[in-house]
C-alpha positions in Angstrom: -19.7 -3.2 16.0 -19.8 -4.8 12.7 -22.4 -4.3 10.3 -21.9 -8.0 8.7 -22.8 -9.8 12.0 -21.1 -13.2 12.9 -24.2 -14.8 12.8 -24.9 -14.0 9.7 -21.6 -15.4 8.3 -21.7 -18.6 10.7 -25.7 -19.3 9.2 -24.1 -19.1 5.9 -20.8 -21.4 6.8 -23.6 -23.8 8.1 -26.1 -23.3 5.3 -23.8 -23.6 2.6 -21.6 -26.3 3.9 -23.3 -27.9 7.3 -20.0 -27.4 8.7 -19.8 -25.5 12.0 -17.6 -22.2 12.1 -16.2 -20.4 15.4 -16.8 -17.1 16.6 -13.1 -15.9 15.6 -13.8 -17.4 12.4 -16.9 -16.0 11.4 -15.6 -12.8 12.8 -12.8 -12.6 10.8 -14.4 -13.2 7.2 -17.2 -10.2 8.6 -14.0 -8.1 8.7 -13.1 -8.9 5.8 -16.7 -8.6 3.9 -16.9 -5.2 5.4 -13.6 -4.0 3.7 -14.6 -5.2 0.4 -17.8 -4.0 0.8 -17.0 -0.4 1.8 -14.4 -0.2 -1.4 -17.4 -1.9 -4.0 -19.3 0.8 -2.3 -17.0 3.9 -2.7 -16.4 2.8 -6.6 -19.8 2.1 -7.4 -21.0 5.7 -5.4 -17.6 7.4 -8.0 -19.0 6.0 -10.9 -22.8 6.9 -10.3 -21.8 10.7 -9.7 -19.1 10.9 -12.5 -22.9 9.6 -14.1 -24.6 12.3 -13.0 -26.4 10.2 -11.0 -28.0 10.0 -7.0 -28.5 6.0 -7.3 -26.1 3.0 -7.4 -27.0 0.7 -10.4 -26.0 -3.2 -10.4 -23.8 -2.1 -13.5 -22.1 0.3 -11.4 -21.3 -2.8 -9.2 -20.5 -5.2 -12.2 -18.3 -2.9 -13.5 -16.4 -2.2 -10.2 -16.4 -6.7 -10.7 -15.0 -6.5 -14.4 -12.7 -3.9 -13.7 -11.3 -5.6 -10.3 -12.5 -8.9 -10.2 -14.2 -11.2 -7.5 
């Protein structure tokens, strides 16, 4: 099971745009989200041990941003 629900992405199709989205859809962008998510993740968790730190900081993120883009 995903861990970015369908829901969650159709509420923000809706929110955002007041435009319905279908299930395969909203399922497909979660996919996609999750992937992206999983490499900022495994970047940002690199970069705060190569800092000798235990916590991921936004500028961990921002950098993975700079360095990668979107």
């Amino acid at each position: 099971m995903p861990k970015i629900s369908a829901s969650s992405i159709k509420k923000l199709v809706k929110d955002s745009s007041g435009v319905t989205i279908s299930n395969s859809a909203a399922d497909a962008i979660s996919r996609i989200l999750e992937k992206k998510a999983k490499r900022i993740a495994k970047y940002a968790v690199k970069r705060a041990k190569d800092k000798k730190r235990s916590t991921v900081l936004e500028e961990d993120i921002d950098t993975y941003r700079l360095k990668f883009g979107d």
